[in-house]
N, C-alpha and C positions, 0 to 999 in steps of 0.2 A: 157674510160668509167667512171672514176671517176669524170671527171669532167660534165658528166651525172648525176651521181647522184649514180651509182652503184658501189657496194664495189666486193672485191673477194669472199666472203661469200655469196650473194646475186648469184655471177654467179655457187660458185660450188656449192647451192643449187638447184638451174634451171636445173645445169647440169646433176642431179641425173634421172636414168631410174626412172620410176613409178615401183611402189611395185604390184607383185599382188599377192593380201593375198589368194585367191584361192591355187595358185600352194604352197604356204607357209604350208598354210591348210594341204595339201594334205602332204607334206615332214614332218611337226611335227608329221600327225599320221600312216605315214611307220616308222616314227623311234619310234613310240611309240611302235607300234607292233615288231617289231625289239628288242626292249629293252626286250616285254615282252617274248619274245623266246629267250630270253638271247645269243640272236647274237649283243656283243656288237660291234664289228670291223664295222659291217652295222650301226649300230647305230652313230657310232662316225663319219662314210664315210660321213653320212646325215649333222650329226650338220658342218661337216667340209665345206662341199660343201657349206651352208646354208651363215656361216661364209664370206666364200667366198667373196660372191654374199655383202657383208653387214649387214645381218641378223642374231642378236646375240640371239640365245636361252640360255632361263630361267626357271630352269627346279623348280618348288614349289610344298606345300604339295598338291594344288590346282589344279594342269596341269601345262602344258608348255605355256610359254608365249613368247611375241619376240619382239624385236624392231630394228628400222634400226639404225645400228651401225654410231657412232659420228665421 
């Protein structure tokens, strides 16, 4: 494939599922509610799982924010 023209970067790019920010959406603000009922153990299950998957939450003084993990 390189001498196509394709690097390994280019394939584990491709290779990545699609994000969908919906279900994200929805897992930042169970664990927001979660935080706020100071059920942290839920809270951290969520960021854990979140992790997982590639999704790194960023918690500021602004809300939560996320990005897919490098």
């Amino acid at each position: 494939l390189g001498f196509l023209g394709f690097s390994n970067m280019q394939m584990k790019i491709a290779a990545r599922a699609p994000v969908d920010a919906a279900a994200i959406a929805g897992a930042i603000a169970a664990r927001a509610a979660a935080r706020a009922q100071k059920n942290f153990a839920e809270s951290d299950r969520i960021r854990d799982d979140l992790l997982a998957k590639g999704i790194v939450l960023k918690d500021t003084p602004q809300g939560t924010t996320w990005e897919v993990k490098k």
